[in-house]
C-alpha positions in Angstrom: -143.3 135.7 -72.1 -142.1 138.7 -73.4 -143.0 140.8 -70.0 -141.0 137.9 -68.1 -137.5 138.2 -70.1 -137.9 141.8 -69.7 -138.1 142.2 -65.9 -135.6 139.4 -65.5 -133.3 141.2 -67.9 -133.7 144.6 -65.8 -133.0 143.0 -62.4 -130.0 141.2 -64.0 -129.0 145.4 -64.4 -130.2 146.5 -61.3 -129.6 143.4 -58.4 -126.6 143.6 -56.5 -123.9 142.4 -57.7 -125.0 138.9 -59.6 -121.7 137.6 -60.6 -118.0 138.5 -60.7 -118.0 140.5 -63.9 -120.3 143.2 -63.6 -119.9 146.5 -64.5 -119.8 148.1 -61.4 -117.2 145.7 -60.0 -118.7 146.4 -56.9 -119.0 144.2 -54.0 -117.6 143.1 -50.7 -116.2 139.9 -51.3 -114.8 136.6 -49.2 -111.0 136.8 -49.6 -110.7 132.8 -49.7 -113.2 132.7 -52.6 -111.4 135.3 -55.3 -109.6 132.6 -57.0 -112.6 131.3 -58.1 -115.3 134.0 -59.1 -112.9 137.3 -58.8 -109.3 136.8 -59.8 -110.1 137.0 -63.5 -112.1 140.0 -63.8 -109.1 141.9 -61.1 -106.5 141.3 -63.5 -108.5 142.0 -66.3 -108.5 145.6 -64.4 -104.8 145.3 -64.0 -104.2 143.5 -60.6 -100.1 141.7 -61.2 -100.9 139.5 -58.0 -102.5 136.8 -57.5 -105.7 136.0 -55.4 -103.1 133.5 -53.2 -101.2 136.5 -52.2 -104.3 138.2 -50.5 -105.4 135.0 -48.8 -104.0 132.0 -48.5 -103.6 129.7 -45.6 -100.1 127.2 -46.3 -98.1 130.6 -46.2 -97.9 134.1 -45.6 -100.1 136.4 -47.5 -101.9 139.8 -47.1 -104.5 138.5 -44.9 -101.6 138.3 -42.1 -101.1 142.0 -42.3 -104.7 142.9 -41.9 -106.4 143.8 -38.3 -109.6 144.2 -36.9 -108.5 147.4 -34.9 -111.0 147.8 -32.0 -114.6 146.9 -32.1 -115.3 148.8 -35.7 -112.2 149.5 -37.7 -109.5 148.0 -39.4 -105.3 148.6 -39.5 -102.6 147.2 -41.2 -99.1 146.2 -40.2 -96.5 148.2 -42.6 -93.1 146.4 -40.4 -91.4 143.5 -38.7 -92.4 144.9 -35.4 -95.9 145.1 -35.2 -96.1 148.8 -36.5 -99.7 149.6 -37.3 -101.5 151.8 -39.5 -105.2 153.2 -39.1 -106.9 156.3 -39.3 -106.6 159.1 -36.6 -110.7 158.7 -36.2 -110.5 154.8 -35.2 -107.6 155.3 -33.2 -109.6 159.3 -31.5 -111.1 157.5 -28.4 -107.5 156.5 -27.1 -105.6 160.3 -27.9 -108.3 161.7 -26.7 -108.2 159.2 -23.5 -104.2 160.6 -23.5 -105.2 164.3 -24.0 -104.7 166.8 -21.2 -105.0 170.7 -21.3 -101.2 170.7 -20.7 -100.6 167.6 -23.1 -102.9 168.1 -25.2 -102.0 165.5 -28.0 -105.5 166.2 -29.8 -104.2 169.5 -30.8 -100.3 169.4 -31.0 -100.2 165.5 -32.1 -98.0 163.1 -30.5 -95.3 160.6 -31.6 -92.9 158.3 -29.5 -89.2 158.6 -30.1 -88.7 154.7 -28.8 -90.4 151.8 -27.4 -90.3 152.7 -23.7 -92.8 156.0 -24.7 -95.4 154.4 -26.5 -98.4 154.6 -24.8 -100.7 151.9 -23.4 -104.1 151.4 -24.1 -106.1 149.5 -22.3 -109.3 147.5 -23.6 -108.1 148.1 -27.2 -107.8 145.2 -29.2 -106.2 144.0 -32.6 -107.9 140.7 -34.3 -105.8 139.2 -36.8 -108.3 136.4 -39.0 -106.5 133.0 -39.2 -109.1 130.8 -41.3 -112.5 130.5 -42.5 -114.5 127.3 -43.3 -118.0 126.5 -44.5 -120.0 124.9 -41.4 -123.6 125.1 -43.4 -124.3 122.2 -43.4 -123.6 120.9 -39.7 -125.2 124.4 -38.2 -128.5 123.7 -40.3 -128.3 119.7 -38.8 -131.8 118.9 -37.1 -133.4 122.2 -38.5 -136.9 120.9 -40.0 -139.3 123.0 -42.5 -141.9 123.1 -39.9 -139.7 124.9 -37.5 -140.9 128.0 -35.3 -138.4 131.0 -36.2 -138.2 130.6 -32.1 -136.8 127.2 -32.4 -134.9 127.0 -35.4 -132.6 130.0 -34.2 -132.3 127.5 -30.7 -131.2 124.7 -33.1 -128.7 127.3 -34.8 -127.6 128.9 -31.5 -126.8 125.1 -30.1 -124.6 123.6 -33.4 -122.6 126.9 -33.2 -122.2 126.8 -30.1 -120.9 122.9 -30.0 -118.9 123.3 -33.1 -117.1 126.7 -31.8 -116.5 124.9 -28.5 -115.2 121.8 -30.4 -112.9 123.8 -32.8 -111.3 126.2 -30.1 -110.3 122.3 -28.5 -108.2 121.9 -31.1 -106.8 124.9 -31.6 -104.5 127.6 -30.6 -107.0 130.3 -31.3 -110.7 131.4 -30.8 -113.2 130.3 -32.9 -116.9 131.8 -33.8 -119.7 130.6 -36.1 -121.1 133.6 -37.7 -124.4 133.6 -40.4 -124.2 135.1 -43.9 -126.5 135.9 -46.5 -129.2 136.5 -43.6 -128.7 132.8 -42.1 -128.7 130.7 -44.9 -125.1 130.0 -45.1 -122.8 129.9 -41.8 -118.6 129.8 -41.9 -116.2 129.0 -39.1 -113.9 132.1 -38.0 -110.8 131.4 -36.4 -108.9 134.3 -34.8 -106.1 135.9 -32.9 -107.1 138.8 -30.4 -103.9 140.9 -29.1 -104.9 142.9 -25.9 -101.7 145.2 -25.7 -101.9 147.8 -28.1 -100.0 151.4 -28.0 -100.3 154.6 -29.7 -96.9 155.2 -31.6 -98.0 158.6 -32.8 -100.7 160.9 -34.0 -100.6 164.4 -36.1 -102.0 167.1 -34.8 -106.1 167.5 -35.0 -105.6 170.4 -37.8 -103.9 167.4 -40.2 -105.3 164.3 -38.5 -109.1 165.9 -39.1 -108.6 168.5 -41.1 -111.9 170.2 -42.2 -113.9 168.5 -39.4 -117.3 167.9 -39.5 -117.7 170.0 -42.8 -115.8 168.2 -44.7 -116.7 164.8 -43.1 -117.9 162.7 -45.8 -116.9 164.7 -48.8 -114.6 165.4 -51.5 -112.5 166.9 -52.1 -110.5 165.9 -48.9 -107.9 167.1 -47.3 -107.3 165.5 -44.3 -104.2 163.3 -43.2 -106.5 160.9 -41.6 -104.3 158.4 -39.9 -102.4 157.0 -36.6 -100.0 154.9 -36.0 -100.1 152.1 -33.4 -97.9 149.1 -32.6 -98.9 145.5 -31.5 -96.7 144.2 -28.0 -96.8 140.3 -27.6 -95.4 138.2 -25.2 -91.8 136.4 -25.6 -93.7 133.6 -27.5 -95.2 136.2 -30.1 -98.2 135.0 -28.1 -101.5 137.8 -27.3 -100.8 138.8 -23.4 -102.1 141.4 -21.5 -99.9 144.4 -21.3 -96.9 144.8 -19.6 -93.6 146.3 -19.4 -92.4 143.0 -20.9 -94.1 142.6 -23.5 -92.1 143.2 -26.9 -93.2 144.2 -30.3 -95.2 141.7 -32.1 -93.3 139.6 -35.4 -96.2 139.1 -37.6 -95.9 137.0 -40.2 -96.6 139.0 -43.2 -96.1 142.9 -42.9 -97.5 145.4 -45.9 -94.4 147.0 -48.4 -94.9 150.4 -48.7 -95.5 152.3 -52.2 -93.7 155.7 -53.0 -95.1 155.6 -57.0 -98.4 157.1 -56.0 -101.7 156.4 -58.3 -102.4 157.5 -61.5 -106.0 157.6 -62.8 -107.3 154.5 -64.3 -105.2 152.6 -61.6 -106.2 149.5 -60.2 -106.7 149.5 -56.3 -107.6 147.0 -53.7 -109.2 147.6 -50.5 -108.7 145.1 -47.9 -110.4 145.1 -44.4 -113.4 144.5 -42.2 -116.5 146.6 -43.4 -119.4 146.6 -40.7 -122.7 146.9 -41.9 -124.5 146.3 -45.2 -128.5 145.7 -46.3 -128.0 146.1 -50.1 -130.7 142.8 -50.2 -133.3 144.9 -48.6 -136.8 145.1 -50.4 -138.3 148.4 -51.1 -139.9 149.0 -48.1 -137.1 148.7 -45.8 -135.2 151.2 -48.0 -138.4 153.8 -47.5 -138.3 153.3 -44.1 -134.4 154.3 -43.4 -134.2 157.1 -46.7 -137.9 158.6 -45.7 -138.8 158.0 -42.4 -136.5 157.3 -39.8 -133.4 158.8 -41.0 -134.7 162.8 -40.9 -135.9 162.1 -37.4 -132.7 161.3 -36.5 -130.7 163.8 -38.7 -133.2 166.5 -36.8 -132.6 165.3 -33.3 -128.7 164.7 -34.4 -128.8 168.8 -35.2 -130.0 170.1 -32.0 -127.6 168.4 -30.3 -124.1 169.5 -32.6 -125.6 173.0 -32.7 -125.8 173.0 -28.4 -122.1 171.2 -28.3 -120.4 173.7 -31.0 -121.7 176.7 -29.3 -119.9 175.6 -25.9 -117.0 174.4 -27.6 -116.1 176.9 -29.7 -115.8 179.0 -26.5 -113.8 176.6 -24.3 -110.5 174.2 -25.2 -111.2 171.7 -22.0 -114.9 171.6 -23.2 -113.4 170.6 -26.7 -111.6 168.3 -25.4 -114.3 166.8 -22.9 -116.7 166.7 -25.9 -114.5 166.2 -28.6 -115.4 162.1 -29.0 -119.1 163.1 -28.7 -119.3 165.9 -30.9 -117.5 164.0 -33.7 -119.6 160.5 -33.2 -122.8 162.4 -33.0 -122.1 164.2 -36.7 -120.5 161.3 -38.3 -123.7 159.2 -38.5 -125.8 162.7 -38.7 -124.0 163.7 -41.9 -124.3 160.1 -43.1 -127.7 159.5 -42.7 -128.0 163.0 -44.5 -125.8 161.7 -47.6 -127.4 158.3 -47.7 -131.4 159.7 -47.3 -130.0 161.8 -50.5 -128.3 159.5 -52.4 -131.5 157.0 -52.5 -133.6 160.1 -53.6 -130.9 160.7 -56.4 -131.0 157.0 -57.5 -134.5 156.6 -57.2 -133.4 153.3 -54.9 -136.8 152.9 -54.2 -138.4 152.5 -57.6 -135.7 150.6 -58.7 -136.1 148.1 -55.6 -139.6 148.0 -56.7 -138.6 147.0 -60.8 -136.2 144.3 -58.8 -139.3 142.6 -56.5 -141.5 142.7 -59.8 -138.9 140.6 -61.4 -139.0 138.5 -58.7 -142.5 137.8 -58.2 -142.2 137.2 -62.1 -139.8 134.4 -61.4 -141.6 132.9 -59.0 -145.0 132.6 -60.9 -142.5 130.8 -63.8 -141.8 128.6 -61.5 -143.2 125.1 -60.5 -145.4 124.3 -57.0 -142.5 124.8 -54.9 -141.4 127.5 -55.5 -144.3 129.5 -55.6 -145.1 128.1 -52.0 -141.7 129.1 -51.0 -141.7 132.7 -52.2 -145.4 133.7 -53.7 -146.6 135.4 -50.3 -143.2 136.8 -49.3 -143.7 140.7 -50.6 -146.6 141.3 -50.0 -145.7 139.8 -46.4 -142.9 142.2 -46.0 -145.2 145.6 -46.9 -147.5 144.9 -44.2 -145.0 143.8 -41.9 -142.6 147.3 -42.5 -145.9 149.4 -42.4 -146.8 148.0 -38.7 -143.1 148.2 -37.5 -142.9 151.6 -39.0 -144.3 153.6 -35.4 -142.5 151.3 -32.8 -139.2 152.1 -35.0 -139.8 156.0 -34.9 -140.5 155.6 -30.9 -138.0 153.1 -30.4 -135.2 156.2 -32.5 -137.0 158.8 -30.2 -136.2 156.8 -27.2 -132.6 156.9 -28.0 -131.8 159.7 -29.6 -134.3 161.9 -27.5 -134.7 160.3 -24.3 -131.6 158.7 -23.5 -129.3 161.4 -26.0 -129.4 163.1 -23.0 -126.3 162.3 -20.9 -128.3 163.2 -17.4 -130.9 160.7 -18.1 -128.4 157.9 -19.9 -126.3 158.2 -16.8 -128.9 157.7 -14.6 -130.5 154.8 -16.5 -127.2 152.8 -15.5 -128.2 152.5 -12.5 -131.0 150.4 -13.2 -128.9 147.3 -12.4 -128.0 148.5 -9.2 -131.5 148.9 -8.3 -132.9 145.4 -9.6 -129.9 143.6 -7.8 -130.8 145.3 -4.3 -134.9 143.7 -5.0 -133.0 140.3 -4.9 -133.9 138.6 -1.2 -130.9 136.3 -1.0 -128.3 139.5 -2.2 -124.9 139.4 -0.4 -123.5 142.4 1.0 -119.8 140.9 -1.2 -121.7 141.6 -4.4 -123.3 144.7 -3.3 -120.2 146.1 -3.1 -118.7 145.1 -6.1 -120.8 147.0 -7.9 -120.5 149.9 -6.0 -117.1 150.0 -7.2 -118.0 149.2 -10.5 -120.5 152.8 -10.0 -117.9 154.4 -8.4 -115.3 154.2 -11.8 -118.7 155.1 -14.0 -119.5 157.9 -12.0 -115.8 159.2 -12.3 -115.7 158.9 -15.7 -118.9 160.2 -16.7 -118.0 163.6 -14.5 -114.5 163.9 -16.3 -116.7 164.6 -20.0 -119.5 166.3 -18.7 -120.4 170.0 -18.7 -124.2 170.4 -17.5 -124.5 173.6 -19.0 -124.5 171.4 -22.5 -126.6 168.8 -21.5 -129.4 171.2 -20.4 -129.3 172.9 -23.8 -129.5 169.7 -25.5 -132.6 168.3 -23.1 -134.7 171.3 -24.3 -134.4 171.1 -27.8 -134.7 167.4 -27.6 -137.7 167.4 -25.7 -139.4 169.7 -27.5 -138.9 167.1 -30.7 -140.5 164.5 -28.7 -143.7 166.8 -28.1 -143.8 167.9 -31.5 -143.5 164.3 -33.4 -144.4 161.8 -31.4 -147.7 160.4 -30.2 -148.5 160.8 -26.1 -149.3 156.5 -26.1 -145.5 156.1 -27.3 -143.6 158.2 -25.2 -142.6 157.6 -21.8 -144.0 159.2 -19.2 -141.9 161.8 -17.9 -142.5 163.6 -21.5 -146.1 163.6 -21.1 -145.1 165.3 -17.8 -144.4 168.7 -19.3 -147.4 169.0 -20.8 -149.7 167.8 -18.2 -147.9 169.1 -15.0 -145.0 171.7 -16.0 -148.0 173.2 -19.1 -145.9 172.9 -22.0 -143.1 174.8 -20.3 -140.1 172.7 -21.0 -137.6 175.1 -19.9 -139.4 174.3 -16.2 -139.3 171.1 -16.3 -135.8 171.3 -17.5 -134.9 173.4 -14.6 -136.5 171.1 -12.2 -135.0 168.0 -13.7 -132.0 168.8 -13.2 -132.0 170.7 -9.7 -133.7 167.8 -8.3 -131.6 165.1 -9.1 -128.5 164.1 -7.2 -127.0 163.1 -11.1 -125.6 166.2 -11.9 -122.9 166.1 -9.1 -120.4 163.7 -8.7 -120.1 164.3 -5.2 -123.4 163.4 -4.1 -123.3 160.6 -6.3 -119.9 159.0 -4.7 -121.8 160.0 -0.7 -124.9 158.2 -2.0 -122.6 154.9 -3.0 -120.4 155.7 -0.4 -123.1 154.2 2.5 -125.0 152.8 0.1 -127.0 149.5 1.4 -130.0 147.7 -0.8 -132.8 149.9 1.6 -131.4 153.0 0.0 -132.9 152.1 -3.6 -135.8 153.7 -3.2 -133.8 157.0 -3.4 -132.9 156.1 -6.9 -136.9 155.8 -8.1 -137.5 159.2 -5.9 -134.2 160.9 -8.2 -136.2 162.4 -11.3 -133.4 161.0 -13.8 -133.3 157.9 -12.9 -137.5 158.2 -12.9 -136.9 159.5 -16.5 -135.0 157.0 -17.3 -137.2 154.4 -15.7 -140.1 155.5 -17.5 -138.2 155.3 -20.9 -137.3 151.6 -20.1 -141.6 150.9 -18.7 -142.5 152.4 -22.0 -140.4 149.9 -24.1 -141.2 147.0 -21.4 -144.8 147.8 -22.1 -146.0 149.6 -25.1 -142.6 148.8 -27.9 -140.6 145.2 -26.9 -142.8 142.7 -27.4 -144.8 144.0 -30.6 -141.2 145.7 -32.1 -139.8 141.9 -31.3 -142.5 139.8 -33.2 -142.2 142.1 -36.2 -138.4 142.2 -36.8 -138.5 138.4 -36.5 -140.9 137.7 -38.7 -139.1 140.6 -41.2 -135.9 138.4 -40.8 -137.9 135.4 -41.2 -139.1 137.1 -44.6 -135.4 138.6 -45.6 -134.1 134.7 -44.7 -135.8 133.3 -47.3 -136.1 136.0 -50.0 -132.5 136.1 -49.7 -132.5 132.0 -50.4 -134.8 132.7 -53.1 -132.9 135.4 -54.8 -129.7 133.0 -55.0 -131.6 130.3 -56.3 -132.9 133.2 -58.9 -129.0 133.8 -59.8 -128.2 129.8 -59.9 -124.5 129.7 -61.0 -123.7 133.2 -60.4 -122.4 134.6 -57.0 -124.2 137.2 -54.7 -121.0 138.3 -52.7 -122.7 138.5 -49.0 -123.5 141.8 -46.8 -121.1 142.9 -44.7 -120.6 141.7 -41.3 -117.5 142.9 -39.8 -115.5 139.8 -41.6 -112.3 140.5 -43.8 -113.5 141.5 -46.9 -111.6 142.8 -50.4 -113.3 145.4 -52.8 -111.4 146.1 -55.7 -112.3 149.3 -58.4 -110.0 151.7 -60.0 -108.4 155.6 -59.0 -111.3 157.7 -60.8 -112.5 161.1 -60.3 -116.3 161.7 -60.9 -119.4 164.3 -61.1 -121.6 164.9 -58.4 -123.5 167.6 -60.2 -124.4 168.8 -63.4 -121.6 170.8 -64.5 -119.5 170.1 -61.5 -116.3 167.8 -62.1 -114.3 166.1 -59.1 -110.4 165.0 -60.2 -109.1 161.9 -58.4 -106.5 163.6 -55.8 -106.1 166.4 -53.8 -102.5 168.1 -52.9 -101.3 170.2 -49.9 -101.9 173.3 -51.9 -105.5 173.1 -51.8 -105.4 172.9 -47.3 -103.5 176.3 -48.1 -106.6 177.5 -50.0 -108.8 175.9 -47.5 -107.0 177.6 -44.7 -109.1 180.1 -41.9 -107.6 181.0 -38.6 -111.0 181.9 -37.6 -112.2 178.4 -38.0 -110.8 175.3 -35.7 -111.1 173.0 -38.3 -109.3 175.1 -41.1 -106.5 175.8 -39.2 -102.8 175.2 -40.7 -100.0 173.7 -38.9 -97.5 176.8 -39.4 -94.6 174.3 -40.2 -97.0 172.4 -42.3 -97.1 175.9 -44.4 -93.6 176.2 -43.9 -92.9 172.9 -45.4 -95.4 173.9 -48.5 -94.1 177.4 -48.9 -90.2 175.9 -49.2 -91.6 172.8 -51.3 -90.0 170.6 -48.7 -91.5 167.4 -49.6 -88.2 164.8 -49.4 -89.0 161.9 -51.4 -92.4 162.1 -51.4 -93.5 164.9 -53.8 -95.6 163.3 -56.9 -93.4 163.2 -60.7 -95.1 166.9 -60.9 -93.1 168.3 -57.6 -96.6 168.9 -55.7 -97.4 167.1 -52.5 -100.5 164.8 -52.7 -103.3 164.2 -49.9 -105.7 162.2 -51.1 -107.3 160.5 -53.9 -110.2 158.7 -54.8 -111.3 155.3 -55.9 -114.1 153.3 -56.9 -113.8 150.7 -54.3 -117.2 149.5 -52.2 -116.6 150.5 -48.5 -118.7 151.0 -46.0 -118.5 151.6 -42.2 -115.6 149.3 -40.6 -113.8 149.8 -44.0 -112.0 152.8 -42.3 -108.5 152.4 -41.7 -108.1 149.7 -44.2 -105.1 149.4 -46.7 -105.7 150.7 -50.2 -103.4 148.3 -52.1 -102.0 148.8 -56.1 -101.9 146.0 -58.9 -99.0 145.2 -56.9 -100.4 145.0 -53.8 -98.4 147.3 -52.1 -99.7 150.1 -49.5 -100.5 153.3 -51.6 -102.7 154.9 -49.1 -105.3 154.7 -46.2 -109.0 154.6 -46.4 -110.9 156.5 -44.3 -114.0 157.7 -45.7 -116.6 157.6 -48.8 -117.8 161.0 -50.8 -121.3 161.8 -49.8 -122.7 160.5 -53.0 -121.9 157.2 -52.1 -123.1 156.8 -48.8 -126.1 154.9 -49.4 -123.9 152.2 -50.8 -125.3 150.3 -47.7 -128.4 150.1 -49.3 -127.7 150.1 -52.9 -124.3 150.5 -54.7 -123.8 153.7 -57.4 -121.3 152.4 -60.0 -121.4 156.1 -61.3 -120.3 158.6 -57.9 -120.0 155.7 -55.5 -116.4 156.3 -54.6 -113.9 155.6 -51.2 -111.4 158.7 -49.9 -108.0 157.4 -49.3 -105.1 159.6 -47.6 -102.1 159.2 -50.1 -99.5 156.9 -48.1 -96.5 159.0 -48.8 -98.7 162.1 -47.2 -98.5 159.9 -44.2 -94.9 159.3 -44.6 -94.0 163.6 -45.4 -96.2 164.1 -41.9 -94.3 161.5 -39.9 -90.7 162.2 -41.6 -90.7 166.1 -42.4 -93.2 167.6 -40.0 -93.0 165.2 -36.9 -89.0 164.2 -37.3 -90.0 160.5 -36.7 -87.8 159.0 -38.7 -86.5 156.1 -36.7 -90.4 154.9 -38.1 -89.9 155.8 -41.7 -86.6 153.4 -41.5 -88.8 150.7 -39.7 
């Protein structure tokens, strides 16, 4: 009995957040349900609102101000007119898209001086959350014990789908069923999507992502991450698509700004839509990402940054052209880097190991039941995560080998082109709908490529795929080099990309030009698009079918270990992984030490980017009326009580990807800065959340407001 209370008592330490007063305070919580197991503890930590002010649904509240900004961020509205804020990474993809070599708003920044010069965007999206509601209950209707995993996802797939259908009659806005805590609980989403969104301004890249891919991910920071955007609705206030009459959106609740600053100890709340959590995860799945899968990638990741640097280092309009790759490539190299570390560090795995002991403990305490439920579920999961194990590295190898090359992932675009024109009964209408749909892709893809790059990167890529991969789980085109080409990938290389009619836009547009369905047999005789074609027979044959049985009977597994760890925690509350739904994390301002004898404060001023500064170095250069500003102490009214200009701070808020761009709030609730990134140490807060270094980078609001006021002159905004 002893041995029992003992393991239960560590995995009461060690779970995931098991109830609203731990000492971590971590978590990513549902804003409609901190009234009842948050709102306590927050104000115990110095929170002066209340949990109706962040969410509430009979009036305004914070939740109105909060955006889903594109596909993976969030934003926040800060006025009356639909002014935005974000960070300049979520909102890259559309300067960049603005960005020419003679206005070249990457570099020199950007910023409208009225409405009639803020830039469209089109395809980006804002998604303002109206309501959530429980739906458990009538999505699991007519799901039976005995169920297939096959059938009981049909079940699930058909209720959400007659429910979402049923709500959206009712109502002015869309409405989505989506699955928490791994499909054993399901809410009804209702949102607002506005399809008119325009850049309002941007600082230049050398305050916008100051420090780069070095400092990416790291504190101290000093980068003025952050963008400003506006919302355009139609004369109702109504989503529309964009046009010229279109006027600035009225929300109904808009952010008020802070100019106090933080102070350590300070309570903060962040507010937005995180992506992507597995903090439930057994032990195995956590050896798999930390050990196995994530140094592939980090590896393969490498070759490519080192190729990309080396050409654009020695040309701007290469920058530019690779600007969004370069930085989306490092991000997740660097993280898969901090997290692989961090899980070392906090022995995740051993610990995840204590937790599943305490678990199987419970279980054997328990009656019939449960032990039928739960007693084969671990050992279930090891042999299921040792089988997938292969097919995962092959499937990684496939992607970030195989199709990482931009030659081949072109080509492999065409592969729809090519099945359509196998179809008897095809109409020459549709044919050529799609050859203007190839026709935009084709223009596109020539506008960001350089070939000299991508031949660079298919060499050391290749060779990773010879070196760590077995010949029965790579595609055929790699076995190539070493049966046809003798292990000389630089020939192959060569003769890749001679051959194929890929690397030139020209012969592309001819080929689609007179393009009927008899002419696809040119595509399977082009060696990239046979590349490519091999990549998808491999997976067809060798890695779908075996890769697809395993990951649903691991989510079969996760399902109900997840039901059985809340039923293990009866009357506490597991706050649910992340799932791109609004979330709240709350913590305090708190430096912290990454190392023995190393101590991190809590903020950053514009003293240390002085210190930080190198001419010789694109992502250490200073804006020389950013030093001007600095050298004259010309800070207006947004200096700190000690005269010096703050950057950033820290916090010890869980964040995660999705989390960037949302608002840091004070006990208040008032904007005091801008998340946009975590220290290294806490990057494998995915998988398991350090209460000690786990901490989120915010840019210090009135940093923002000094850029936009002092340095860019906009201050018809700062009024706003």
């Amino acid at each position: 009995m002893r041995r029992f209370v003992c393991w239960f008592s560590i995995l009461s330490l060690l779970i995931i957040t098991t109830s609203s007063t731990s000492m971590a305070d971590e978590g990513l919580w549902l804003p409609f349900l901190l009234e009842q197991h948050n709102q306590t503890r927050m104000q115990e930590m110095g929170m002066q609102i209340s949990a109706d002010d962040i969410y509430a649904l009979n009036q305004s509240s914070m939740k109105d101000a909060i955006v889903l900004f594109g596909r993976g961020c969030t934003g926040s509205i800060v006025s009356d007119q639909g002014l935005l804020f974000t960070n300049h990474h979520c909102g890259f993809g559309s300067i960049r898209n603005h960005s020419t070599v003679e206005n070249n708003y990457l570099d020199e920044g950007f910023w409208a001086t009225n409405l009639k010069e803020e830039l469209p965007n089109p395809g980006l999206t804002i998604t303002l959350l109206k309501q959530m509601e429980e739906v458990t209950d009538s999505i699991l209707k007519g799901v039976e014990p005995g169920m297939t995993e096959a059938q009981r996802d049909a079940m699930i797939k058909n209720n959400s789908e007659r429910i979402s259908k049923n709500a959206q009659k009712n109502s002015p806005y869309n409405a989505i069923v989506r699955a928490f805590y791994n499909g054993n609980q399901f809410y009804l989403i209702y949102t607002e999507t506005f399809r008119d969104i325009r850049l309002v301004g941007t600082p230049p890249y050398s305050i916008g992502k100051f420090g780069g891919s070095t400092d990416n991910w790291m504190w101290p920071r000093h980068t003025g991450d952050f963008a400003v955007f506006r919302i355009y609705a139609n004369a109702e206030n109504q989503p529309a698509d964009y046009s010229e009459e279109n006027i600035p959106y009225k929300p109904a609740y808009h952010l008020p700004i802070s100019l106090k600053g933080v102070s350590e100890g300070d309570f903060t709340l962040v507010y937005g839509y995180p992506g992507r959590t597995s903090v439930y995860l057994p032990s195995q799945a956590v050896e798999l990402i930390a050990e196995a899968t994530n140094p592939h990638k980090v590896r393969l990741r490498q070759q490519r940054l080192d190729v990309f640097d080396k050409y654009m280092q020695a040309d701007p309009q290469i920058r530019i052209q690779y600007a969004s790759k370069d930085a989306g490539v490092a991000n997740g190299w660097k993280k898969m880097i901090g997290e692989s570390n961090g899980v070392r560090r906090l022995d995740a795995i051993n610990k995840k190991a204590s937790q599943e002991t305490a678990f199987v403990e419970w279980v054997h305490a328990g009656d019939e039941n449960r032990k039928a439920l739960y007693a084969g579920l671990l050992p279930s999961f090891e042999e299921s995560y040792a089988s997938l194990a292969p097919y995962a590295l092959a499937t990684d190898y496939m992607n970030e080998a195989g199709r990482a090359i931009e030659l081949i992932g072109f080509a492999s675009q065409f592969r729809f082109l090519y099945e359509a024109s196998q179809e008897k009964d095809v109409s020459e209408a549709y044919i050529q709908s799609l050859i203007k749909r190839y026709e935009q892709r084709t223009e596109s893809f020539f506008k960001d490529y350089h070939e000299p790059i991508d031949r660079g990167v298919a060499q050391k890529l290749l060779q990773l795929y010879l070196d760590y991969i077995p010949p029965d789980l790579r595609p055929a085109f790699v076995n190539e080099i070493n049966l046809k080409y003798r292990g000389n990938i630089e020939a192959f290389v060569d003769a890749l990309f001679t051959k194929s009619m890929f690397t030139n836009k020209n012969q592309i547009l001819e080929f689609l030009s007179s393009y009927k369905p008899r002419h696809a047999r040119r595509l399977l005789r082009d060696p990239a698009y046979s590349a490519a074609n091999d990549i998808s027979i491999l997976y067809e044959t060798r890695i779908k079918e075996t890769r697809q049985r395993l990951t649903t009977s691991i989510d079969s597994l996760q399902r109900i270990y997840m039901a059985g760890l809340i039923e293990m925690h009866e009357g506490s509350y597991l706050y649910p992984d992340a799932n791109f739904t609004l979330r709240a994390s709350y913590g305090l301002v708190e430096g912290y030490s990454p190392a023995d004898a190393v101590e991190y404060d809590y903020y950053t001023t514009l003293g240390g980017i002085m210190e930080k500064e190198d001419p010789n170095n694109y992502d250490y250069i200073v804006d020389n009326k950013l030093r001007q500003l600095f050298l004259n102490s010309d800070y207006g009214d947004y200096a700190d009580d000690d005269g010096k200009m703050r950057v950033a701070f820290v916090a010890s808020n869980h964040t995660t990807g999705g989390s960037s761009g949302s608002p840091v709030m004070n006990a208040d609730g008032h904007l005091a800065g801008i998340n946009f990134d975590r220290g290294w140490e806490a990057t494998m807060s995915d998988l398991m959340y350090d209460p000690i270094q786990g901490r989120n980078i915010a840019v210090d609001v009135r940093y923002v407001l000094f850029v936009m006021d002092k340095l860019a002159g906009a201050s018809h905004l700062i009024k706003e």
